[in-house]
N, C-alpha and C positions, 0 to 999 in steps of 0.2 A: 102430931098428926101431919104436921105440914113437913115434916124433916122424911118420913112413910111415906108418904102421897110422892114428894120428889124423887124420891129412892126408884119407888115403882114404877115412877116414869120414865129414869133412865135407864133400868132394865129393860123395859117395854121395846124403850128408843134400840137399843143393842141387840136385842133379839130381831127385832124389825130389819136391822140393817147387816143379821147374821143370813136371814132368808133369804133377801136383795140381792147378797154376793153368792149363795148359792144358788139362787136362781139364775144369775148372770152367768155363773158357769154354764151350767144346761147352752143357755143360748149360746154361748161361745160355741159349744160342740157342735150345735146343730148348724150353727153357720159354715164351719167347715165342713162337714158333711154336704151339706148342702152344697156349695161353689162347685164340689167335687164331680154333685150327681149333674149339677146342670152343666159341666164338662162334656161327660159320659156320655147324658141323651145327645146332647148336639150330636158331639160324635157317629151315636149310633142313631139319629134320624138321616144322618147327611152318609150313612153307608148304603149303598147300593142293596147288599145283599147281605144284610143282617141276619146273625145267628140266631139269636133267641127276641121275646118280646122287650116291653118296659121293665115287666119285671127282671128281669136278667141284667138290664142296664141299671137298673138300682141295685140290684147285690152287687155288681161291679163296684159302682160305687162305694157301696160299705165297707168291702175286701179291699178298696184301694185307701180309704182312711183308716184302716187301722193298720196296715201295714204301712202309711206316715209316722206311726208312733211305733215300731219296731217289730208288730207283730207278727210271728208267720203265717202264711196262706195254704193252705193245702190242697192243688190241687186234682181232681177227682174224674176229668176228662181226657187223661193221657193215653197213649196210642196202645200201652200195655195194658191198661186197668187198672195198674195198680198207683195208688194216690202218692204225688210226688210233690214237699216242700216246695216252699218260696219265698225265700229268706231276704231278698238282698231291697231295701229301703232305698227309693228313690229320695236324696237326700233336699233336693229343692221342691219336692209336695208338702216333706215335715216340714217346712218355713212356714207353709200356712197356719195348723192347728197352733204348733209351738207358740208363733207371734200372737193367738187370738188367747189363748191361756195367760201370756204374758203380761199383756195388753190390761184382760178385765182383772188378775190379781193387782197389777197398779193404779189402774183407776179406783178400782172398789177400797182401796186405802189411803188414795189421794184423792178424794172426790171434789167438782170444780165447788162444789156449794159446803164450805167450811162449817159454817154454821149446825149442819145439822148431823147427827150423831153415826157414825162409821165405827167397826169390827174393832179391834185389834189385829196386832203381825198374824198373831198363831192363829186367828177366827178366819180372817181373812186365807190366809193360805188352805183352810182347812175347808170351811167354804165353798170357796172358788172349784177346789180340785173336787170335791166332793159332789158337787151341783155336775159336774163334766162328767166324773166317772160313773155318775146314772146314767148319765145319755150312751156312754160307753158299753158299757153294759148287755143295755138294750140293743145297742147295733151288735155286739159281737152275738147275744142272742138271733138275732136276725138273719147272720151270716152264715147261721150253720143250716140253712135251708136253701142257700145258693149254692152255684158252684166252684167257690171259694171260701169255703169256711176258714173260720179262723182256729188254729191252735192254742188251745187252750192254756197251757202252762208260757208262754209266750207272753198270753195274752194275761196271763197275772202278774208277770215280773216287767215285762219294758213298756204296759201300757199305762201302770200310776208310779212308775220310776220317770217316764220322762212328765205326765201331768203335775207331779211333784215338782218335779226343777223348773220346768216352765214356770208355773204360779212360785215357785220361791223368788226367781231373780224378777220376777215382776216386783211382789215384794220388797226385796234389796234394794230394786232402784225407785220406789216410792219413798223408802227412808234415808235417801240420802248415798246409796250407793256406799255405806258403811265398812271401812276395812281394819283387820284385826289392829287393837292394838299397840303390839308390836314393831318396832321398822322392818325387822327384817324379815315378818308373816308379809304386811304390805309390800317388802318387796320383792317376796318372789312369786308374790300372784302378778303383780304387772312383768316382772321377767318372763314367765311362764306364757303369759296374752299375749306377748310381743314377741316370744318368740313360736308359738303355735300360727299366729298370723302370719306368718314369714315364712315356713315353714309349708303352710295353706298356699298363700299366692306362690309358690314356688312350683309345690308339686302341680297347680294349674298353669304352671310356663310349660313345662315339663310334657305335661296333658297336650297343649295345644300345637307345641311344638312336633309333638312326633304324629296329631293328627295330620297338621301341614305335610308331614315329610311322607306318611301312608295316604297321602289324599284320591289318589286314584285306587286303593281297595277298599277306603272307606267309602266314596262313590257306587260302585260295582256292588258292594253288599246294601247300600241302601235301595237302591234302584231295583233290586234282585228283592228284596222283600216289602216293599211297598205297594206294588202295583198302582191301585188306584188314586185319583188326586186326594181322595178321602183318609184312604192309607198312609198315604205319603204325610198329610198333616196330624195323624197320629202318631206313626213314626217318629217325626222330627219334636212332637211334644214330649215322647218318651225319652228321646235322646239330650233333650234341655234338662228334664227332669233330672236325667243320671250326670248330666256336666261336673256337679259337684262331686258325685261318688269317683268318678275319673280323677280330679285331681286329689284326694285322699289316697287313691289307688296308685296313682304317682308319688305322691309324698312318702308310701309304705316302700315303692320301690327305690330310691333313693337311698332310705335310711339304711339299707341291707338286707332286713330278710327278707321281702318283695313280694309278690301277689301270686297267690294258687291259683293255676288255670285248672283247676280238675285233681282230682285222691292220685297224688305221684308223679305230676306237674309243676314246677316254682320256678318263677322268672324272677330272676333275680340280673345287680349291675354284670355280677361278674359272667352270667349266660342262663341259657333257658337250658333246663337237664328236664327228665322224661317226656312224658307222649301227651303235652296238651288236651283237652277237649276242649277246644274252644264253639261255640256253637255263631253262626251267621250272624254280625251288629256290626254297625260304622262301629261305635267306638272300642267295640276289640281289633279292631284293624290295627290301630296303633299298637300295640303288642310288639314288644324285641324280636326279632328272628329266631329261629332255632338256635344252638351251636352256641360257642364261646364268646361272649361279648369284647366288643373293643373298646375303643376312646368316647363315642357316645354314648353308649352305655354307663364306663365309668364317670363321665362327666355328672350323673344325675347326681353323684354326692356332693358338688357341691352345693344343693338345698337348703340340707341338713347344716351343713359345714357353716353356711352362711345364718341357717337359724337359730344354733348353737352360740354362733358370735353375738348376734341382736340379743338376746336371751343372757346372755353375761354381760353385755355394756350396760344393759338397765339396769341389773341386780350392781355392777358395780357404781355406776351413777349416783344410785339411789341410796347406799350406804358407805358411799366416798367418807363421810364423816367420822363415822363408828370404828371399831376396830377390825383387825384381819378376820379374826372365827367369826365375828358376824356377816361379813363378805359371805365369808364360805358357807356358814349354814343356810344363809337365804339362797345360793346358787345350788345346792343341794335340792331346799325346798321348791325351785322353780323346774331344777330337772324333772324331779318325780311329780309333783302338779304337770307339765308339760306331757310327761308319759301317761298319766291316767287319762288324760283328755286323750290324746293320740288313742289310745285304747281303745274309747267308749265310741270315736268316730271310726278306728276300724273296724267296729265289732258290728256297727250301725251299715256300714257302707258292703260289707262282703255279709257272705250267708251260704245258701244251698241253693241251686238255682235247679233243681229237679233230683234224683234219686241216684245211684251207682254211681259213677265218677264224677257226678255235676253236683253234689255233696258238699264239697270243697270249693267255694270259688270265692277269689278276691285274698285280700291280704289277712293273717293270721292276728289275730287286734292282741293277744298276750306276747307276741314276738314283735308287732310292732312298737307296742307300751314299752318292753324293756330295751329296743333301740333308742328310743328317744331319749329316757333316763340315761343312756352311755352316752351318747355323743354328749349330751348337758352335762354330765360331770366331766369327760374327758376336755373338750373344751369350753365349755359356757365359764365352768369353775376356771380354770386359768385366766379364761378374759375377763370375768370380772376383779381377778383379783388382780390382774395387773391395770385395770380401768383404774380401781381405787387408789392403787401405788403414783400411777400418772395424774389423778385428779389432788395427790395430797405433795406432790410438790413443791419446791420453794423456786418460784423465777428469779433470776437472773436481773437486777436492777440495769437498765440502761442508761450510758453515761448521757446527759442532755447536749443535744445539739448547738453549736454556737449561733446567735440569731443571724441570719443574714441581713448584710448590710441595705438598705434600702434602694430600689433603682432611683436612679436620676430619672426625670422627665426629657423628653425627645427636643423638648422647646429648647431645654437649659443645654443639654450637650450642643446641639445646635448653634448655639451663642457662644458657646466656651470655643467652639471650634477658630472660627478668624482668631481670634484675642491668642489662641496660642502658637495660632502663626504668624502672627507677626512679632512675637517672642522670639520665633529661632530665625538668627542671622541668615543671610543667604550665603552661598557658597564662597561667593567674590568678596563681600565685604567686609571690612573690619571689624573688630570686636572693640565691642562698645569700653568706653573707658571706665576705670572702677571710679567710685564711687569715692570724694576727698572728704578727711574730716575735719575742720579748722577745732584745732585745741589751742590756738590764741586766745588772749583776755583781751579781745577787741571789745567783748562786750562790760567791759569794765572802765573803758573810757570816761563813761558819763560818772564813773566816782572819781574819776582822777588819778588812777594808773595803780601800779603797786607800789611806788615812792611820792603818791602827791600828798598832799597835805590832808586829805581826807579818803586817805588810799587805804587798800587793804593793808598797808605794811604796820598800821598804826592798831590794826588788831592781834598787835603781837602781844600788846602790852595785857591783854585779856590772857588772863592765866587761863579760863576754861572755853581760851575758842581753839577749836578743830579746825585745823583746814583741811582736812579732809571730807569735810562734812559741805564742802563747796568745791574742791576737785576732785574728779573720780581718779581710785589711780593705773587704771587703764579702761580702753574704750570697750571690750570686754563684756560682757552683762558676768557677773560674779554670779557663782551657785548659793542659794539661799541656805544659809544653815541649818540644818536637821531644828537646834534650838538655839532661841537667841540669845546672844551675850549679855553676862549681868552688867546692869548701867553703871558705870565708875562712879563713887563718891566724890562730890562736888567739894574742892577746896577752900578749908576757910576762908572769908574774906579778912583783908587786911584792915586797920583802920584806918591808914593812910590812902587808903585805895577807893574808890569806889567800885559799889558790885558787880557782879557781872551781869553784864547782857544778856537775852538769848542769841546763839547767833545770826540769827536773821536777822538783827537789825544793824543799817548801813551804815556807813560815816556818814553823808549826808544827813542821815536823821541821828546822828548823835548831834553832829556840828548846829542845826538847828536847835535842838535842845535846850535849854538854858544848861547853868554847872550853878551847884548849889553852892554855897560858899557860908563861912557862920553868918556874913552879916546878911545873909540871902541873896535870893537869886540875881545872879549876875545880869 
């Protein structure tokens, strides 16, 4: 009973905390929505001359969050009558919903309070997206009574394809940010991030750089559509918004097949061929010229060129270890991971910006994808594989340095200086006399000469004294023998003799001596 009762409690617990995280989706949605509408009203309390009421300023809103998640707009006020998409995703709005999706699938699986009982991955993900795409739902309901409805088939494929990945990578990084277990799956998802990044902040040098260079017709068109101070800081929120879709839009032009201005328009490095339609915005100013592009133009590949590179130093880095086909298959898998992504943000960032030739605008996301995948095998694949080649090297041993001798002290040279002047003679003087070396046996006086009676002449009669062992036979220092000579065997004594001495001892101390004799000492 008591094994049942716990059972059901922690079923209880996990259904409890199934509802939690889908309720917590709900309010994710509604949060973003929300921040969006209390944009809107501001906006539309602080116009002058406002189009419609509150209500209108809230289907704005609606029509502006779901078209963060990919969806198309349709709209139904155009000069013709007839109803004209609006495709193109303000790509720093989707930061809001995305990060708020993100956000509660991590939390709601990492919760600060361990103790008490949380989903699992799959509940959690499912959950989460599940609790949002109610509230979704019901706004895209909403929207078809404003005058931006939402399209419908749009609105079933990009708006639980990006709530899905949003709550997945929340997800991911609640467990640890978990990568395959493979090396060379893990390393061409980070070649892949590192080279999309690079790739990103490029196409935004790219972006800024040619707004710099059009500043005065991006000027002249803001100023020209703004009017009021009210317009003008809607304007300038519209144009933060798209900052991002600019530098993708750059990044698409770089890589080579380059951004549709309109059905029969492509600007591309090498020039701009057919009849644009570009319509009035600071940031279409920046736009190539007509005609055949030159050296700024061609410069924008170096992007790519450089993203390519970053993109195979990691892959080769990262499996320096392993062999060559694993190099190469992970630089393969980081191309084509790099190009789906490049894909999904050009498919995101261009779209239909109204009907007849405005169909087409922004970069082609299947022609972009399959650039990216080229320049990463044509070069990312060779740089990593020559990364690996240079990371597996053998250096070169360096021969070691002799130590240097130690400096003298200022004190000592100082002192040595007199002392070795007064070594060298002076010009005028003579030269000092050498040096004498007395080889007389003066100092043998006190035994009494070499013929006195207790002279050395009497240690002839010593079979085993050396005299050489008391004259040196030149003044000379001799070189020491490699090894030393075997010691001569010591000659019988005689019986008539008495033994030998060693030779250090004198006449003197023999002559003091007594002499043994049979009858004893004398």
């Amino acid at each position: 009973m008591t094994h049942l009762t716990e059972h059901s409690l922690v079923q209880g617990g996990r259904s409890a905390a199934f509802a939690t995280a889908c309720v917590r989706g709900g309010v994710a949605a509604g949060l973003g929505v929300g921040a969006l509408a209390v944009l809107v009203i501001v906006a539309w309390i602080s116009s002058p001359f406002p189009d419609s009421g509150a209500g209108g300023a809230l289907h704005l809103a609606a029509g502006l969050w779901l078209l963060a998640h990919g969806v198309e707009l349709v709209r139904t006020d155009t000069l013709g009558g007839l109803p004209a998409p609006l495709g193109i995703v303000p790509l720093l709005t989707a930061a809001l919903p995305v990060w708020l999706v993100f956000r509660t699938a991590r939390s709601t699986l990492d919760p600060a309070d361990e103790t008490g009982p949380r989903p699992s991955p799959a509940g959690t993900l499912g959950a989460v997206s599940g609790g949002y795409l109610l509230v979704a739902a019901v706004i895209v309901v909403y929207s078809e009574s404003g005058p931006l409805p939402a399209d419908l088939v749009t609105a079933g494929l990009w708006l639980p394809g990006v709530v899905l990945g949003a709550a997945g990578a929340g997800v991911w990084t609640a467990l640890g940010r978990p990568l395959p277990g493979r090396e060379e799956a893990a390393a061409a998802l980070r070649g892949a991030a590192a080279g999309l990044v690079t790739l990103l902040a490029g196409g935004a040098v790219l972006a800024g750089t040619a707004l710099v260079w059009h500043a005065g017709a991006a000027r002249a068109s803001y100023e020209g559509i703004a009017g009021e101070w009210s317009g003008r800081v809607a304007l300038a929120l519209l144009v933060l918004a798209l900052l991002p879709n600019a530098a993708v839009w750059a990044a698409a032009y770089g890589l080579g097949p380059g951004v549709a201005l309109g059905t029969g328009a492509l600007a591309t490095p090498l020039g701009l061929v057919g009849d644009p339609a570009v319509p009035p915005f600071p940031l279409l100013a920046a736009l190539p010229p007509e005609g055949r592009g030159g050296w700024p133009q061609w410069a924008a590949a170096a992007v790519p060129l450089v993203a390519a590179v970053v993109l195979g130093r990691s892959v080769g880095r990262a499996t320096g270890t392993g062999r060559a086909r694993e190099t190469a298959l992970a630089a393969l898998g980081a191309a084509w991971a790099s190009g789906a992504a490049v894909a999904v943000l050009a498919g995101a960032a261009g779209g239909p910006l109204g009907s007849g030739r405005l169909l087409a605008f922004g970069p082609v996301w299947w022609q972009a994808g399959a650039a990216a995948v080229l320049w990463g095998v044509a070069v990312g694949l060779p740089t990593a594989l020559a990364v690996r080649a240079w990371g597996r090297r053998v250096p070169r041993p360096k021969p070691p340095k002799p130590p240097k001798p130690p400096k003298q002290p200022k004190a000592a040279r100082t002192a040595e200086a007199p002392a070795l002047a007064a070594t060298v003679p002076a010009p005028g003087a003579a030269a000092p006399a050498p040096p004498v070396f007395d080889f007389s046996l003066n100092g043998l006086d006190g035994l009494g000469g070499l013929n006195g009676p207790s002279g050395l002449a009497d240690l002839d009669d010593d079979e085993g004294y050396v005299p050489y062992d008391y004259l040196p036979a030149s003044w000379e220092t001799a070189p020491t023998p490699s090894t030393p000579p075997a010691p001569r065997p010591a000659p019988a004594p005689r019986p008539d003799t008495e033994p030998p001495r060693p030779s250090g001892t004198t006449g003197a101390e023999r002559e003091a001596t007594p002499k043994d004799t049979p009858l004893g000492p004398v």
